[in-house]
Structure formats: C-alpha cells, structure tokens
N, C-alpha and C positions, 0 to 999 in steps of 0.2 A: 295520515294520507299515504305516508308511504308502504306500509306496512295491509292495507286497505282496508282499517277496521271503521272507518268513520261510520258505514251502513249499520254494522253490528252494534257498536254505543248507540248510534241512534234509534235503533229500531228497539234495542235491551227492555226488557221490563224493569230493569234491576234499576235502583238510585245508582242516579249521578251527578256527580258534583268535582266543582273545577274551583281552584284558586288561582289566584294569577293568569297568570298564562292559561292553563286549564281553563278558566272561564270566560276567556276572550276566545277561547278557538272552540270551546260550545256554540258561541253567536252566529249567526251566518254568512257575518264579514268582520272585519276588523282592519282599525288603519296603524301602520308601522309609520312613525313618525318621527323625529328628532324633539321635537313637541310633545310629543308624548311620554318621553326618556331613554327611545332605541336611539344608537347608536349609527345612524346611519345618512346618506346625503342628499336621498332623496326618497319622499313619502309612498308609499305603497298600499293597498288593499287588497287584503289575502281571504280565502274562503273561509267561513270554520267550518265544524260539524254543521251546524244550521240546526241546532235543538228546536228555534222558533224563530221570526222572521225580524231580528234584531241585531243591530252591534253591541257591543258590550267594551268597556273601555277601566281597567282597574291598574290604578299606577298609586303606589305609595305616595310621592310629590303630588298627586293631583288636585287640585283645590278650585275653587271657584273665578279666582282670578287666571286660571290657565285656560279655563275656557272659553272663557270671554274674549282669548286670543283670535278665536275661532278656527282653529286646526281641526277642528271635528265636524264643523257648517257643509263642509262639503259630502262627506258621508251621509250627515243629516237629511240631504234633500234626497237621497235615495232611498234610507230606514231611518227608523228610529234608534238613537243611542241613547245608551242607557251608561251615565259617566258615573264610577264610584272611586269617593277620596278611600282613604286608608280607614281599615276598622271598621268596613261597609260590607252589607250585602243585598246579596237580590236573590230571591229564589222564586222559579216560577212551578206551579206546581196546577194540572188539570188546567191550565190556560190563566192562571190567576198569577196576579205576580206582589211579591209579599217585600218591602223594605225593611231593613235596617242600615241606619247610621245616615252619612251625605251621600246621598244619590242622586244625580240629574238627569232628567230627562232632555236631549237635547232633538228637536224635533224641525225641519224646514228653517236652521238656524235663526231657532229660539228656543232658550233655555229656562228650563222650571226647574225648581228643587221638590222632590216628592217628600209627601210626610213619611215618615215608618207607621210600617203594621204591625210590626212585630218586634 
C-alpha cells in the first residue's frame, strides 16, 4: 500500500502467490488479533490486496480448537474465511479454489473443514 503497487499485483497477469503474511494481505480483509498470535491489545481489520472477495487467515499455532474460540465469527458475518493450520494451502485459480492440508471454511460463524483437491 505504501509504496501503491497493490493495483499493479492485482491487475498482473503474472503468478502470484503469498505465504504467510503474503497470503493474508492477498484477501481482501484480514483480522490482526492477539487470537490469532499478533502481538497486540486490541483486534483490528486491515484491507489486503483484495485478489478475490475473501479473508484468509494462516498462522502456524492454528488448529481447530482456536477457532471454535470464535475470534474470527465476527469477520465471518461480513466474508468468508478461509482458516489454514500449518502445512496447508489454498490456491485459487480462474474462480476455482483448490485445497490442500487443514482448511476451514468459516462462514456467518460456522465452521466446516474442506476436503483437499489436491
């Protein structure tokens, strides 16, 4: 953002792809949380690029019992999150969106685990 390329990645024909960080600031929002392992006192929702009309949420600690805390329900009712434990991915490609590993969908706070595609 600062720098103002987010137009230019978004519009690129070129591949891209985001780890970490990188892949939660493709989403179109994202929540900065103490719940989520930032370091911080109070929860926030920041823009990303906006690659497609989803949060995206990837934390090494993440697991199924963290969500059920429900630090993510509130985003939820706005978009859909898309929560990946460690050693997970998502790639969405032509509108299609492809799993591997633990992924959840958290949607109008309720949680589904997708199968993999791949």
């Amino acid at each position: 953002m600062e720098y103002e390329l987010s137009d230019a990645i978004k519009n690129s024909n070129a591949f891209t792809m985001g780890a970490s960080a990188g892949a939660i600031n493709m989403s179109a929002k994202w929540l900065c949380s103490k719940n989520g392992g930032h370091k911080v006192d109070t929860s926030t929702i920041y823009n990303g690029i906006g690659f497609d009309r989803f949060a995206y949420e990837s934390h090494s600690r993440l697991d199924y019992a963290a969500l059920v805390q429900g630090y993510l329900f509130p985003l939820s009712e706005e978009m859909d999150v898309y929560a990946a434990e460690q050693e997970s991915a998502m790639r969405v490609k032509d509108g299609k969106i492809d799993i591997m590993g633990n992924v959840y969908l958290i949607s109008h706070s309720k949680i589904q685990k997708l199968a993999e595609t791949f």
